[in-house]
PAZAPA-4460 file (N, C-alpha, C; in steps of 0.05 Angstrom, whole numbers, plus 32768, in hexadecimal, padded with zeros to 4 digits):
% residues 109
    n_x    n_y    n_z   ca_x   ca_y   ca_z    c_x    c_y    c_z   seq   type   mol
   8011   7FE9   8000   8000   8000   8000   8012   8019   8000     1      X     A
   8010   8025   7FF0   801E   8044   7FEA   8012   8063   7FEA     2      X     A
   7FFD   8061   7FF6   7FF2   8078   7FFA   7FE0   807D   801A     3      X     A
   7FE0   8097   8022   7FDB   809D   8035   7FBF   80A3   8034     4      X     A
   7FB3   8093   804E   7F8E   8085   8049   7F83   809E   8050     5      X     A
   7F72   80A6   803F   7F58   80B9   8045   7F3E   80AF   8055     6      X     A
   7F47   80C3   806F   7F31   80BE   8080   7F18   80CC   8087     7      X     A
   7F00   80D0   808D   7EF4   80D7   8094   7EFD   80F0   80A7     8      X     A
   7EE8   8104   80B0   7EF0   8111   80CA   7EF3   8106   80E3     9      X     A
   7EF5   8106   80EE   7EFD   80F7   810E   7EE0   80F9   811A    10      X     A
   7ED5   80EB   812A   7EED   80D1   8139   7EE8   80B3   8127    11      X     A
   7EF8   80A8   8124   7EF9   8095   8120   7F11   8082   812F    12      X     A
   7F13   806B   8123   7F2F   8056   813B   7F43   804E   8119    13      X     A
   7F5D   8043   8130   7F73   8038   8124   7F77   8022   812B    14      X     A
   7F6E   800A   811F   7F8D   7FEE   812B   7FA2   7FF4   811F    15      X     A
   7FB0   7FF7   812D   7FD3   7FF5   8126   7FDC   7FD9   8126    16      X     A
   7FEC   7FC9   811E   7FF7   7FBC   8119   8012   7FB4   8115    17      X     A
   8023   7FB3   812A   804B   7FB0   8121   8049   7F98   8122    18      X     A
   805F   7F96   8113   8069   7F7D   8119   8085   7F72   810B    19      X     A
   8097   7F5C   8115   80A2   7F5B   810B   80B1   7F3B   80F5    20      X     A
   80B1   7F42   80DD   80AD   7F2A   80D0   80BC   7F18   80D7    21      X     A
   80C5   7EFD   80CB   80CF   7EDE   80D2   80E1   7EE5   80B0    22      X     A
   80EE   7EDE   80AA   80FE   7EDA   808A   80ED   7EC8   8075    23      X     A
   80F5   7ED1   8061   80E0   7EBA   8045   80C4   7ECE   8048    24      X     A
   80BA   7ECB   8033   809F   7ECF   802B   8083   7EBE   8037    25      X     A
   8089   7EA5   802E   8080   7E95   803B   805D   7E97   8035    26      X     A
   8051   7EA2   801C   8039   7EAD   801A   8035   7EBE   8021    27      X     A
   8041   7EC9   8031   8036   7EED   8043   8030   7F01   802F    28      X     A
   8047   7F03   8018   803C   7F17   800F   801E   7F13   7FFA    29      X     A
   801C   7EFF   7FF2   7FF8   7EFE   7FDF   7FE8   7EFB   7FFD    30      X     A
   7FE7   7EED   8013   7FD6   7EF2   802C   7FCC   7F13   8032    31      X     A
   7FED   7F18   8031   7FE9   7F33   8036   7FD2   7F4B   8027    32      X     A
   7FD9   7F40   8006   7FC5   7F4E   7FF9   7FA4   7F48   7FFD    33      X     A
   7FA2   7F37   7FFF   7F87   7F23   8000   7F7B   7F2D   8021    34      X     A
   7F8B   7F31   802C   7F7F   7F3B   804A   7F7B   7F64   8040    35      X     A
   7F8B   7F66   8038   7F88   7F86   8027   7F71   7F87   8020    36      X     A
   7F6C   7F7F   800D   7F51   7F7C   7FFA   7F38   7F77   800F    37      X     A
   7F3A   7F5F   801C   7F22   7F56   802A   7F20   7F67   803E    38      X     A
   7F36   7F73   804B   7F28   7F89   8065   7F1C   7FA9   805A    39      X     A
   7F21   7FAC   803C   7F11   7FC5   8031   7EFB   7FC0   8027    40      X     A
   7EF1   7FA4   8030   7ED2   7F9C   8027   7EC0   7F9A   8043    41      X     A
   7ECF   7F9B   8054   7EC6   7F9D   8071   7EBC   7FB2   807D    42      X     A
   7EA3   7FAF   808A   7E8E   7FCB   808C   7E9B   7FD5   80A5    43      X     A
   7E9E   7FF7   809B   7EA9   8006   80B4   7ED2   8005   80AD    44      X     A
   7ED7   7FFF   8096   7EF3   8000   808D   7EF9   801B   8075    45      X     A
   7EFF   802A   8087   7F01   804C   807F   7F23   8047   806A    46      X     A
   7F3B   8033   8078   7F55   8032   8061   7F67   802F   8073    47      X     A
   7F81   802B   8065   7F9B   801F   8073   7FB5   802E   8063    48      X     A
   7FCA   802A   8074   7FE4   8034   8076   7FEC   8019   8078    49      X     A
   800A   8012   806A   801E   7FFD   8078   8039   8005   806D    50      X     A
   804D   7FFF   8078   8067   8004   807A   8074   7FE8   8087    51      X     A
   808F   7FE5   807E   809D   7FD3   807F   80C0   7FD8   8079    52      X     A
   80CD   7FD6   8091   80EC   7FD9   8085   80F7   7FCB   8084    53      X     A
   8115   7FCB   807D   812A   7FB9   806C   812A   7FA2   8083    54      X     A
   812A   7FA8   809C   812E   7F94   80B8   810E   7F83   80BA    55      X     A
   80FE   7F87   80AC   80E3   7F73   80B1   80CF   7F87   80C3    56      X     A
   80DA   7F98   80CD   80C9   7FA6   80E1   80B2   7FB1   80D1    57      X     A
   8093   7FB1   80D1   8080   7FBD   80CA   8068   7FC2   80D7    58      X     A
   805E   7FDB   80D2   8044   7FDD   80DD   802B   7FEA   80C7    59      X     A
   8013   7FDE   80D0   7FFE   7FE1   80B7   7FE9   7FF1   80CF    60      X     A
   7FD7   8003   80C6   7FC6   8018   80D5   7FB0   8010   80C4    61      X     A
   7F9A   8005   80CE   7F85   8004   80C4   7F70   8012   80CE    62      X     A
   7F5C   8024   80C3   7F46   8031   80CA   7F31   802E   80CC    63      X     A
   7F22   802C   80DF   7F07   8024   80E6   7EF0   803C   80ED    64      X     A
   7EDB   8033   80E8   7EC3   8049   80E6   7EBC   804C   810B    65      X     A
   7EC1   8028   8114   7EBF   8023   8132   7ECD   800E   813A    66      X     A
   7ECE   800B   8159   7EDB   7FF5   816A   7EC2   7FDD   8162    67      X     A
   7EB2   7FD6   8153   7E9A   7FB7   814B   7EA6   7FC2   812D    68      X     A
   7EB1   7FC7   811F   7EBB   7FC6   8106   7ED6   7FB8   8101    69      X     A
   7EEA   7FC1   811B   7F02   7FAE   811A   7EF9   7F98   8130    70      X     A
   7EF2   7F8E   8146   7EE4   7F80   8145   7EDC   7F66   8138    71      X     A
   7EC7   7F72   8127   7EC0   7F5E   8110   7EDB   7F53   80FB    72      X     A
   7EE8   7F66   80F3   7EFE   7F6A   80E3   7F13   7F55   80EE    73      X     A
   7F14   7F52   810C   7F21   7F3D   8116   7F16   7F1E   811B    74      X     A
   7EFE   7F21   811A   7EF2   7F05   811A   7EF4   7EFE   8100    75      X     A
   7EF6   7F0C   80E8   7EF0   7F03   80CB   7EF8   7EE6   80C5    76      X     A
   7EEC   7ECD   80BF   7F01   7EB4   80BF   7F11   7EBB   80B1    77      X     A
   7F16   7EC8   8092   7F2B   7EC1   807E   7F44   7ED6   8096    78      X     A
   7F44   7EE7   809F   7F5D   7EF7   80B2   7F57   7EE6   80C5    79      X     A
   7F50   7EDA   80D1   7F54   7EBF   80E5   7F6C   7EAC   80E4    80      X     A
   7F6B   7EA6   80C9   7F7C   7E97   80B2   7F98   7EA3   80BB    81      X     A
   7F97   7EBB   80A8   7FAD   7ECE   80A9   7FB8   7ED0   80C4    82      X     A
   7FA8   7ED5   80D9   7FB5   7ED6   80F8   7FBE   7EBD   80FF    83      X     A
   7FB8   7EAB   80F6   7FC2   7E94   8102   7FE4   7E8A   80F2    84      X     A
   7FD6   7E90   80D6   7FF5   7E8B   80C5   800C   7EA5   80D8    85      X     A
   8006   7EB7   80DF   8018   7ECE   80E4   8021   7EC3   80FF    86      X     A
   8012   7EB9   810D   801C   7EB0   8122   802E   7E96   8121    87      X     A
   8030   7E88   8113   8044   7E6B   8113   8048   7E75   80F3    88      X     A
   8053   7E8A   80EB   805D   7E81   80D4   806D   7E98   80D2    89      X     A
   8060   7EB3   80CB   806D   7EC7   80B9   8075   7EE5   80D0    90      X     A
   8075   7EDA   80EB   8079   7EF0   80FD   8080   7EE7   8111    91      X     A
   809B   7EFF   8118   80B2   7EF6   8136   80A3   7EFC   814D    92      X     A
   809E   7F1F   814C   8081   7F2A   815F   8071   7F3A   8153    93      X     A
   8063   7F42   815E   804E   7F4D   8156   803C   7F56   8169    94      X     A
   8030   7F6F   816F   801A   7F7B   8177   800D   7F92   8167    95      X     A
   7FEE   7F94   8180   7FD8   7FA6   816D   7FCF   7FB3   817D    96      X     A
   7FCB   7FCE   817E   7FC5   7FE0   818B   7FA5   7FEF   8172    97      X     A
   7F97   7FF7   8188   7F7F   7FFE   8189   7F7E   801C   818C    98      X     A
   7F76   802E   8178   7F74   8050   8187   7F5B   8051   8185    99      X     A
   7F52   806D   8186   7F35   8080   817C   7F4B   809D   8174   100      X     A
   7F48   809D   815C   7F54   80B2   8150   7F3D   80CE   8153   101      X     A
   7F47   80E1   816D   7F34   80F9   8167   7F3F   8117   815C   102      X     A
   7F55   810E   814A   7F54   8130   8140   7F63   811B   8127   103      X     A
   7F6F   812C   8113   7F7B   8127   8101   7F8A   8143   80F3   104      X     A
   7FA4   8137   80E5   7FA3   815B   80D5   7FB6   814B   80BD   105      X     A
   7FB3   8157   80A1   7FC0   8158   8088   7FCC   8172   807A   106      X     A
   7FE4   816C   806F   7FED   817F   8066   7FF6   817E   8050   107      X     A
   7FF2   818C   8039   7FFD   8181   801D   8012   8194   8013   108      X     A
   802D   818E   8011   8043   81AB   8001   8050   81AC   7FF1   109      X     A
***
């Protein structure tokens, strides 16, 4: 993902997501897409940010309309899948943090 997600006005929430990868591909990256795709079909999914550097370290910001939007977004079976492969497969650690985003600001120059 290469662009910076257009959100709504506030308030809305963030899962954050770091983590840090395991070596090899190992499917992650088409998972990865396929979980892309399927969480922008997910009601209450406003868009995402992800970043990744040369050391495996990455974090993905996903946007939610509400806390029963990610939620749901986490029960989904097919990201069930994905959490489970990420856990015995494609990740050293990993955590997720939860906000409520209440202000925001953009600047374009």
């Amino acid at each position: 993902m290469s662009s910076i997600a257009k959100t709504p006005q506030p308030p809305y929430y963030a899962a954050i997501f770091t983590s840090e990868r395991t070596e090899g591909d190992g499917g992650y990256g088409m998972m990865g897409d396929k979980m892309e795709k399927l969480a922008a079909e997910q009601p209450g999914f406003l868009g995402m940010e992800s970043v990744r550097d040369q050391n495996g370290v990455g974090i993905t910001v996903s946007y939610w309309e509400s806390l029963d939007a990610i939620k749901h977004w986490k029960h989904n079976e097919l990201h069930k899948i994905a959490q489970e492969k990420g856990k015995s497969e494609w990740y050293r650690t990993f955590g997720l943090r939860v906000s409520k985003i209440e202000r925001d600001y953009f600047f374009t120059v």
